[in-house]
N, CA, C and O of each residue as an XYZ file, in Angstrom:
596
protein
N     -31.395     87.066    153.995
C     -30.955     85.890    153.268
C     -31.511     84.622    153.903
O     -32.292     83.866    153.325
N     -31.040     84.449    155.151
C     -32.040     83.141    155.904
C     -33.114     82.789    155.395
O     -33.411     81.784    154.749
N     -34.072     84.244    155.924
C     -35.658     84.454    155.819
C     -35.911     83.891    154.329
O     -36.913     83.181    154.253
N     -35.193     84.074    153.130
C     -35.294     83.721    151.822
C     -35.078     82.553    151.485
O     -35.832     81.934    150.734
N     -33.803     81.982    152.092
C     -33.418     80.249    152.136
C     -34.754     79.486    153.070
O     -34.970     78.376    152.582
N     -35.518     79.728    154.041
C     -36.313     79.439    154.817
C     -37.914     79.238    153.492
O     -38.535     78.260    153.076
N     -37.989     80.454    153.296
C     -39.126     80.284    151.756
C     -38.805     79.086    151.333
O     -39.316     77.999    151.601
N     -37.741     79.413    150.512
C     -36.919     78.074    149.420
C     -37.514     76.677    149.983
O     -38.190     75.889    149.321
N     -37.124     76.525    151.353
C     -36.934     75.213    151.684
C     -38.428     75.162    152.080
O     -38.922     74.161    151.561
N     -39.141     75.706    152.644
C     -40.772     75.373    153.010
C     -41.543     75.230    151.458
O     -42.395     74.341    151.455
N     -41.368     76.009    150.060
C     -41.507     75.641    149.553
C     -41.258     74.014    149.059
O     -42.049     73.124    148.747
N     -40.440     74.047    149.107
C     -39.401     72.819    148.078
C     -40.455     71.158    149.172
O     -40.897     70.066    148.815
N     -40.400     71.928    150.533
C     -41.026     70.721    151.307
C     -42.539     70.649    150.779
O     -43.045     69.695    150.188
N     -43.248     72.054    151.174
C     -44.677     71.439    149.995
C     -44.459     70.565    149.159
O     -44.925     69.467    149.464
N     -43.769     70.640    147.932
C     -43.869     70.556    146.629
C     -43.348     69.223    147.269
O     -44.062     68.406    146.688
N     -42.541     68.503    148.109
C     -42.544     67.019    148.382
C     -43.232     66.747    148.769
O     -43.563     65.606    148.449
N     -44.052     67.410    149.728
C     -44.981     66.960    150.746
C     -46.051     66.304    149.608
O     -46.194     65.084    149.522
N     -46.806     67.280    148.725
C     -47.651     67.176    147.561
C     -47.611     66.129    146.882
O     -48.529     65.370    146.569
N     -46.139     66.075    146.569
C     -45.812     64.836    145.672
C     -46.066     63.397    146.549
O     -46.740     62.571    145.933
N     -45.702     63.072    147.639
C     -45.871     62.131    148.187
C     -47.192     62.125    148.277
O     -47.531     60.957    148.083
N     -47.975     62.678    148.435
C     -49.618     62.552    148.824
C     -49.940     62.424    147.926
O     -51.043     61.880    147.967
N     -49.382     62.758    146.240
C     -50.322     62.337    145.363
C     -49.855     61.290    145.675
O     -50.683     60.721    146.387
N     -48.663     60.478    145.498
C     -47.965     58.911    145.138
C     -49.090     58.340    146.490
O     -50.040     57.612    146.203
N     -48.869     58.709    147.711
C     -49.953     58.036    148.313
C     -51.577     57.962    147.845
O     -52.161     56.893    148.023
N     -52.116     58.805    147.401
C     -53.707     58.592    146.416
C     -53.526     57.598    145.585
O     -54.259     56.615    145.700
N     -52.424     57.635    144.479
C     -52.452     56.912    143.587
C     -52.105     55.245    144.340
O     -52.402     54.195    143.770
N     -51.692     55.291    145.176
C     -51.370     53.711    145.638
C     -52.531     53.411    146.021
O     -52.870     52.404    145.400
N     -53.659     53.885    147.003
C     -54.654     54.032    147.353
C     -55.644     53.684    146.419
O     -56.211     52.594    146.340
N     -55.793     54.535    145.815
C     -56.505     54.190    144.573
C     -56.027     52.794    143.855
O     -56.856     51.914    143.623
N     -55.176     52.701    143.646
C     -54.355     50.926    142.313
C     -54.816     50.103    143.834
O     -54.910     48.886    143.670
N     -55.043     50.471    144.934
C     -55.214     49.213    145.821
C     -56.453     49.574    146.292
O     -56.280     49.771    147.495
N     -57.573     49.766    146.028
C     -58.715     49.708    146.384
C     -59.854     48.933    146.807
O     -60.566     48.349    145.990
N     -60.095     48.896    148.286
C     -60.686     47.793    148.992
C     -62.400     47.319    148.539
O     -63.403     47.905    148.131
N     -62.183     46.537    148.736
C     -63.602     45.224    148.765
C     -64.903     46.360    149.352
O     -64.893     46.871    150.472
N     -65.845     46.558    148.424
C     -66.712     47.117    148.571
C     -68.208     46.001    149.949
O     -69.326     46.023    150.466
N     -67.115     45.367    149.811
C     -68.138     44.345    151.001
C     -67.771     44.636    152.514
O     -68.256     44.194    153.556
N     -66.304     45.919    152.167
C     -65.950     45.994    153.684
C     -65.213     44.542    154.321
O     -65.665     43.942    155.297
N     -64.225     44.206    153.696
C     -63.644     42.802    154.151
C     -62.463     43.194    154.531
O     -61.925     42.539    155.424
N     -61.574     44.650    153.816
C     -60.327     44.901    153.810
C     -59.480     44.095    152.898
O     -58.266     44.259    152.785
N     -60.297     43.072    152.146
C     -59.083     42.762    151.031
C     -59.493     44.176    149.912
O     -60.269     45.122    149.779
N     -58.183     43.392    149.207
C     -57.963     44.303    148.172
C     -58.702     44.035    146.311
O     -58.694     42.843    146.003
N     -59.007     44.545    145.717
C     -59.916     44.824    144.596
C     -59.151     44.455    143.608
O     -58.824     45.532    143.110
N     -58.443     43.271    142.743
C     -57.880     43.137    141.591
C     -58.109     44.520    140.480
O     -58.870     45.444    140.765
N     -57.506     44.478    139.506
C     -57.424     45.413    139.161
C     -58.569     44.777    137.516
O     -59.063     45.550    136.696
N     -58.678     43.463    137.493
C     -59.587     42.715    136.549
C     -61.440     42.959    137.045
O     -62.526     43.073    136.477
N     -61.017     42.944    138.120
C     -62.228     43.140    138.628
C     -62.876     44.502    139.879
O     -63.360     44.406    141.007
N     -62.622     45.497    139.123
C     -62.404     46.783    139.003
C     -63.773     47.222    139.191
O     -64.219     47.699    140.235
N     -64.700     46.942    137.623
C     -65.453     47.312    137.518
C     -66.994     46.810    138.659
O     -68.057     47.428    138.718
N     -66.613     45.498    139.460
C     -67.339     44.443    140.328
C     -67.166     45.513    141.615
O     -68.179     45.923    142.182
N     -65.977     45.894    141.997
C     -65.308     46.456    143.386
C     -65.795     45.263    144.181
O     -66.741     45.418    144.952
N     -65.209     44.073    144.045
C     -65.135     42.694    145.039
C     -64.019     42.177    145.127
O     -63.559     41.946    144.009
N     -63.461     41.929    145.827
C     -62.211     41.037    145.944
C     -62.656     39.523    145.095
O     -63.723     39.311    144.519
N     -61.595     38.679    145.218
C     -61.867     37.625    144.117
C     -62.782     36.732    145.545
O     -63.513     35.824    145.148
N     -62.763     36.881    146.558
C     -63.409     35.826    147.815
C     -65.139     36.010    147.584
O     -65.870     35.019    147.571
N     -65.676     37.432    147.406
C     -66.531     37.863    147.880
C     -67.120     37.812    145.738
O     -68.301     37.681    145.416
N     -66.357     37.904    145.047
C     -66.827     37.840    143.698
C     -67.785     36.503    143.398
O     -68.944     36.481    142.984
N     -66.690     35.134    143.835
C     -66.843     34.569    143.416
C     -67.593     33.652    144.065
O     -67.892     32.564    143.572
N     -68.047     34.169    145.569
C     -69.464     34.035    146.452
C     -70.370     34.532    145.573
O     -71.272     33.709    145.415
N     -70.552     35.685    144.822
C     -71.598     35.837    144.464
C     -71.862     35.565    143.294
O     -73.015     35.788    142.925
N     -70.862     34.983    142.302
C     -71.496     34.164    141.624
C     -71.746     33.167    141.523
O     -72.352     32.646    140.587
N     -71.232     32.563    142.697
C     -72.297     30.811    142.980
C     -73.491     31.154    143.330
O     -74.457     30.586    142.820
N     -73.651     32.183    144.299
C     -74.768     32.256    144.649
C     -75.840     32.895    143.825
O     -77.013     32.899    144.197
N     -75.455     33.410    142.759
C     -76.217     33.530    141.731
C     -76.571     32.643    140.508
O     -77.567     32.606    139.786
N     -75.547     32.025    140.522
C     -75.733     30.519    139.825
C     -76.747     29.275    140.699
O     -77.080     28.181    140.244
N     -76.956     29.627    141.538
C     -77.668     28.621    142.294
C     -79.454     29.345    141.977
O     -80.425     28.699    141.583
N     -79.412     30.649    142.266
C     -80.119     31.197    141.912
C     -81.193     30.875    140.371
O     -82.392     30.656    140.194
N     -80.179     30.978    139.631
C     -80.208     31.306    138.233
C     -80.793     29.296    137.581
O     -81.618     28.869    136.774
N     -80.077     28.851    138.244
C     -80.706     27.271    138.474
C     -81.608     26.648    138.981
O     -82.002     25.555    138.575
N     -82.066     27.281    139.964
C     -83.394     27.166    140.803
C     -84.648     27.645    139.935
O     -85.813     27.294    140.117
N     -84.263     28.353    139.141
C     -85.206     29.575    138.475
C     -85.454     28.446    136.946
O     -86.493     28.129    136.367
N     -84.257     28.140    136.727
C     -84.713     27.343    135.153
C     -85.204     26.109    135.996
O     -86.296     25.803    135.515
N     -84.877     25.202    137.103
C     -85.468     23.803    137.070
C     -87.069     24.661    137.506
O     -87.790     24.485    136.524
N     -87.680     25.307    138.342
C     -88.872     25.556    138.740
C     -89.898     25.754    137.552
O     -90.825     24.998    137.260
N     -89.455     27.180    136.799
C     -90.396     27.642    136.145
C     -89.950     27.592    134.503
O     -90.775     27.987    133.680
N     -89.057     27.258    134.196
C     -88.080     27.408    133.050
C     -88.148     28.497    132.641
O     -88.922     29.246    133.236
N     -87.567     28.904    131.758
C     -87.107     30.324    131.317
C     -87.448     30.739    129.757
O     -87.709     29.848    128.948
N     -87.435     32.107    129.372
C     -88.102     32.016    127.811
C     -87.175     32.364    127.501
O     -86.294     32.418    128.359
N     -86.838     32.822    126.011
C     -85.565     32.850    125.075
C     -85.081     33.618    125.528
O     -83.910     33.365    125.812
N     -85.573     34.958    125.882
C     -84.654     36.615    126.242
C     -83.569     35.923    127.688
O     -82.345     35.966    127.812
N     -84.374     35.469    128.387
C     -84.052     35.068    129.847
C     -82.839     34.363    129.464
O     -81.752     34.862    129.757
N     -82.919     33.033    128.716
C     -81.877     32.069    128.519
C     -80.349     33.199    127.446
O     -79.151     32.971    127.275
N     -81.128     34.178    127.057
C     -79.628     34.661    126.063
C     -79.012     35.706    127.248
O     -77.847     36.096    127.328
N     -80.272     36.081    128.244
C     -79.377     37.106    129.672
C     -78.597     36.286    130.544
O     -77.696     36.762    131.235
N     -78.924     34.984    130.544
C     -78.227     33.872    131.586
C     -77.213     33.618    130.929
O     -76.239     33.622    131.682
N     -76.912     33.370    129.765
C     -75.566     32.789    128.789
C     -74.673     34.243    128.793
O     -73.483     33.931    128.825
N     -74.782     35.221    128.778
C     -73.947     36.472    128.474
C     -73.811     36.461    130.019
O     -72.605     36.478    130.263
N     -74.406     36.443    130.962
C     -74.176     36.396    132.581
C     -72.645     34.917    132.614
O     -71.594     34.713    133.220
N     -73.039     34.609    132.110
C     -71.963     33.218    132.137
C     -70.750     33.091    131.698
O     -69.859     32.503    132.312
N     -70.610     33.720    130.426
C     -69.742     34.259    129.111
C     -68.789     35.385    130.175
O     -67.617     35.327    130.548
N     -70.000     36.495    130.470
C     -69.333     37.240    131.387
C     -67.906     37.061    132.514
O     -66.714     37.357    132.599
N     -68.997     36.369    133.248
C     -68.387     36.314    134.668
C     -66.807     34.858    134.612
O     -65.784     34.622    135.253
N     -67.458     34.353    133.577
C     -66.162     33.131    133.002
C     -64.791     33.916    132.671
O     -63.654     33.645    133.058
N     -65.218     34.937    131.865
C     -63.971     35.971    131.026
C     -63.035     36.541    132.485
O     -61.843     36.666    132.765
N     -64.497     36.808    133.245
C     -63.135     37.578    134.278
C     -62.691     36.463    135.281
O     -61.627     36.889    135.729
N     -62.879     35.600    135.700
C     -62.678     34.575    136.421
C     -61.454     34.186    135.821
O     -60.450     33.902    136.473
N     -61.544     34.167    134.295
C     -60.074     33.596    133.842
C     -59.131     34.802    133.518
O     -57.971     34.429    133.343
N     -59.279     35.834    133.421
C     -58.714     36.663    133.588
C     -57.557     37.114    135.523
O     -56.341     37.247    135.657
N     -58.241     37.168    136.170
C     -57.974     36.592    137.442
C     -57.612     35.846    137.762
O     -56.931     36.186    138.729
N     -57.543     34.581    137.589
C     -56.834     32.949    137.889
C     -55.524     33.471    137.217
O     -54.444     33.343    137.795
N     -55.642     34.125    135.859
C     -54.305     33.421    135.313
C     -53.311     34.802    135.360
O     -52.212     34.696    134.814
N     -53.707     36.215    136.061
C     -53.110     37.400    135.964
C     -52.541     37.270    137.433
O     -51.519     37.930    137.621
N     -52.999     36.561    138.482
C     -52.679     36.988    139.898
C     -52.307     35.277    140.817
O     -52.736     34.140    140.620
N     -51.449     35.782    141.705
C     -50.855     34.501    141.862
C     -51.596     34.441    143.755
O     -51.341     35.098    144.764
N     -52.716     33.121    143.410
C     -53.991     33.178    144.343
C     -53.135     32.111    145.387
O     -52.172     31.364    145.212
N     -53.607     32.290    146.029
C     -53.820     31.327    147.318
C     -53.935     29.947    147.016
O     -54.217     29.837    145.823
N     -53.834     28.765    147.618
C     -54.554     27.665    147.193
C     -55.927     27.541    147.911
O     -56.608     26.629    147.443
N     -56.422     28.132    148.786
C     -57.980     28.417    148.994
C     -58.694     29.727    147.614
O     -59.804     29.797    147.085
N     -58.186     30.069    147.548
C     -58.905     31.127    146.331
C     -58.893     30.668    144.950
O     -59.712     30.947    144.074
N     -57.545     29.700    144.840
C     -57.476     28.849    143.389
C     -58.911     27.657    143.705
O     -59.755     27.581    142.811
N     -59.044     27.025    144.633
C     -59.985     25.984    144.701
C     -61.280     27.243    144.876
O     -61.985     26.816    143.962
N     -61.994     28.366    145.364
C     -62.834     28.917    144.885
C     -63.442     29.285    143.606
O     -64.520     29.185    143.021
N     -62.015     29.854    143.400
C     -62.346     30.087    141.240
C     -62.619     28.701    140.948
O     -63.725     28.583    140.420
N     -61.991     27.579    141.107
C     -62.392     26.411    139.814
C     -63.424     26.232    140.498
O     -64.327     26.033    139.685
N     -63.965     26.168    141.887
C     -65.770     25.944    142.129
C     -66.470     27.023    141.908
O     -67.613     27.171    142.342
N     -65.834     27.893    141.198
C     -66.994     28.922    140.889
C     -67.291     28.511    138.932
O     -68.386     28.546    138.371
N     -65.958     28.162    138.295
C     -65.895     27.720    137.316
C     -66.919     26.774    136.865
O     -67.564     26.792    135.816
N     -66.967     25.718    138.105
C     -67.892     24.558    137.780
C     -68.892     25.057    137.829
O     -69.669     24.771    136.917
N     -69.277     25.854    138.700
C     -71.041     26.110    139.131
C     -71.097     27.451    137.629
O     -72.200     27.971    137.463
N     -70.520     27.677    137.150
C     -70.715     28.247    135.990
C     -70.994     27.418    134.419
O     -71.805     27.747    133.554
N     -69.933     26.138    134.404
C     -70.697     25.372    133.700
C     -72.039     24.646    133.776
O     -72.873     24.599    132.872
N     -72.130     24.069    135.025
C     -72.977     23.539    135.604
C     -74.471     24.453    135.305
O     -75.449     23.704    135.312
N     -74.706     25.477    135.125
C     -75.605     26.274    134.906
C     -75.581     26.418    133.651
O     -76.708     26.634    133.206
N     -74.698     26.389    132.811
C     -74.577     26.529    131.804
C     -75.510     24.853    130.707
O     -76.352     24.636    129.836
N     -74.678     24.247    131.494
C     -75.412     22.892    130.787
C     -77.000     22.491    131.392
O     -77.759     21.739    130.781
N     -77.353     23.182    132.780
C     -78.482     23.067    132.668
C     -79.549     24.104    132.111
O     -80.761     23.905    132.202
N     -79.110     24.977    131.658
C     -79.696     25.901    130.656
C     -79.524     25.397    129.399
O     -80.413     25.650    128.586
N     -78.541     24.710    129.030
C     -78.726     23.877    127.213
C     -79.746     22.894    127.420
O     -80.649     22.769    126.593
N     -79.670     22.027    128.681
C     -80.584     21.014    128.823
C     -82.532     21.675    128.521
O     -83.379     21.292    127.714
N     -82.566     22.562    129.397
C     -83.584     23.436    129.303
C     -84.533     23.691    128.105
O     -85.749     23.541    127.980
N     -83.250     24.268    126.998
C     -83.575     24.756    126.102
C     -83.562     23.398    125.023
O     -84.350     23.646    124.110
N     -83.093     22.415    124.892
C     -83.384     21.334    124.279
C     -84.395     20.519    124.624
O     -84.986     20.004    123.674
N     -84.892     20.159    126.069
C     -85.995     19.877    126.389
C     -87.204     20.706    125.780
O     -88.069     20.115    125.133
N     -87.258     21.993    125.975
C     -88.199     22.800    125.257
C     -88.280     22.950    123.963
O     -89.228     23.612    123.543
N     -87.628     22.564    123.315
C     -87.490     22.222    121.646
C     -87.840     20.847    121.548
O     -88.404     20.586    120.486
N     -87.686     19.892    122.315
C     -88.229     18.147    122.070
C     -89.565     18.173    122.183
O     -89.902     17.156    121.578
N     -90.573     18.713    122.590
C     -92.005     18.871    122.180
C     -92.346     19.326    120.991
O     -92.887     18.650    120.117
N     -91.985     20.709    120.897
C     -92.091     21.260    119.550
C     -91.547     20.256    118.633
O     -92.288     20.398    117.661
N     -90.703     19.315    118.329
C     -89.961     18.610    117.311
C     -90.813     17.766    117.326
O     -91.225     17.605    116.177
N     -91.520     16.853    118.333
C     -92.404     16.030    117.898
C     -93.716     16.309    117.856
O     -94.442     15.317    117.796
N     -94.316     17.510    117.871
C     -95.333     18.018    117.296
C     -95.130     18.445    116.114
O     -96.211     18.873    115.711
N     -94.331     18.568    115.321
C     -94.152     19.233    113.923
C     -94.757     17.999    113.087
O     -95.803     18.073    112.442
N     -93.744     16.563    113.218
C     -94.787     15.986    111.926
C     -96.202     14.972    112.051
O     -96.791     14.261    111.237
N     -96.483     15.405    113.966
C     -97.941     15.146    113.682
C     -98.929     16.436    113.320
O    -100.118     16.303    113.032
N     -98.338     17.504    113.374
C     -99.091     18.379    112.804
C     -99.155     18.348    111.301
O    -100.237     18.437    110.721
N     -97.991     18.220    110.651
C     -97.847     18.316    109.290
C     -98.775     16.889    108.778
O     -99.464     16.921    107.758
N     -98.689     15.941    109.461
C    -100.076     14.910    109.221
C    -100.965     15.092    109.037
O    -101.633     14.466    108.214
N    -101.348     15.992    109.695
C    -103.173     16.261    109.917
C    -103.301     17.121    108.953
O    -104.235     16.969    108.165
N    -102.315     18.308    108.785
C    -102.656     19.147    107.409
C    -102.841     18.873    106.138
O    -103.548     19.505    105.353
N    -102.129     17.815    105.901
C    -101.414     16.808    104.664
C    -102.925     16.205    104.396
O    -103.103     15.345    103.533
């Protein structure tokens, strides 16, 4: 009888033991660290990035600086300017998704809105871009249509 109550209970402890180790995976997992190796933790908005919001939103300034350097130097052709606007569209959606789902720091709230800016900021110098590059063409149209005429 012991020997049988002894089963029972080594069972019954697996079957907790198990259970807790999944509940520990699954916490593990819903808290999943900064693929930069920082030890913060991975919002659950920005999942698909595996960055914490510190290290996210480093890299999209620093890709916005990038991405700005690139239109004032050499300017950019249409495909380029509609990959830079969906890059923008993008990274805006989850930025505000994040600001307004998780309750930040006041150093991480002043990161997002300077990541915000350097997202418009790229943004308007890519409209600038693309309107500058249309103000030639516009005033070549009706001295061309002159000369044909």
């Amino acid at each position: 009888m012991r020997a049988l109550l002894g089963a029972r209970h080594n069972r019954v402890r697996a079957l907790l033991g198990a259970r807790h180790n999944e509940d520990t995976m699954s916490e593990l997992h819903e808290q999943r660290l900064c693929i930069a190796r920082c030890n913060s933790s991975v919002p659950p908005e920005l999942d698909s990035t595996g960055l914490c919001v510190s290290h996210f939103t480093f890299n999209v300034e620093k890709a916005c600086a990038e991405m700005h350097r690139q239109i004032a130097m050499s300017g950019v052709s249409g495909e380029r300017q509609a990959e830079i606007t969906v890059y923008v569209g993008e990274c805006a959606m989850l930025l505000a998704r994040v600001a307004s789902s998780l309750a930040l720091s006041d150093v991480l709230k002043r990161r997002v809105l300077s990541t915000f800016l350097s997202l418009m900021n790229l943004r308007e110098t890519l409209e600038r871009a693309g309107t500058s590059a249309a103000s030639p063409l516009r005033a070549l149209k009706p001295a061309i249509e002159s000369v044909t005429a």
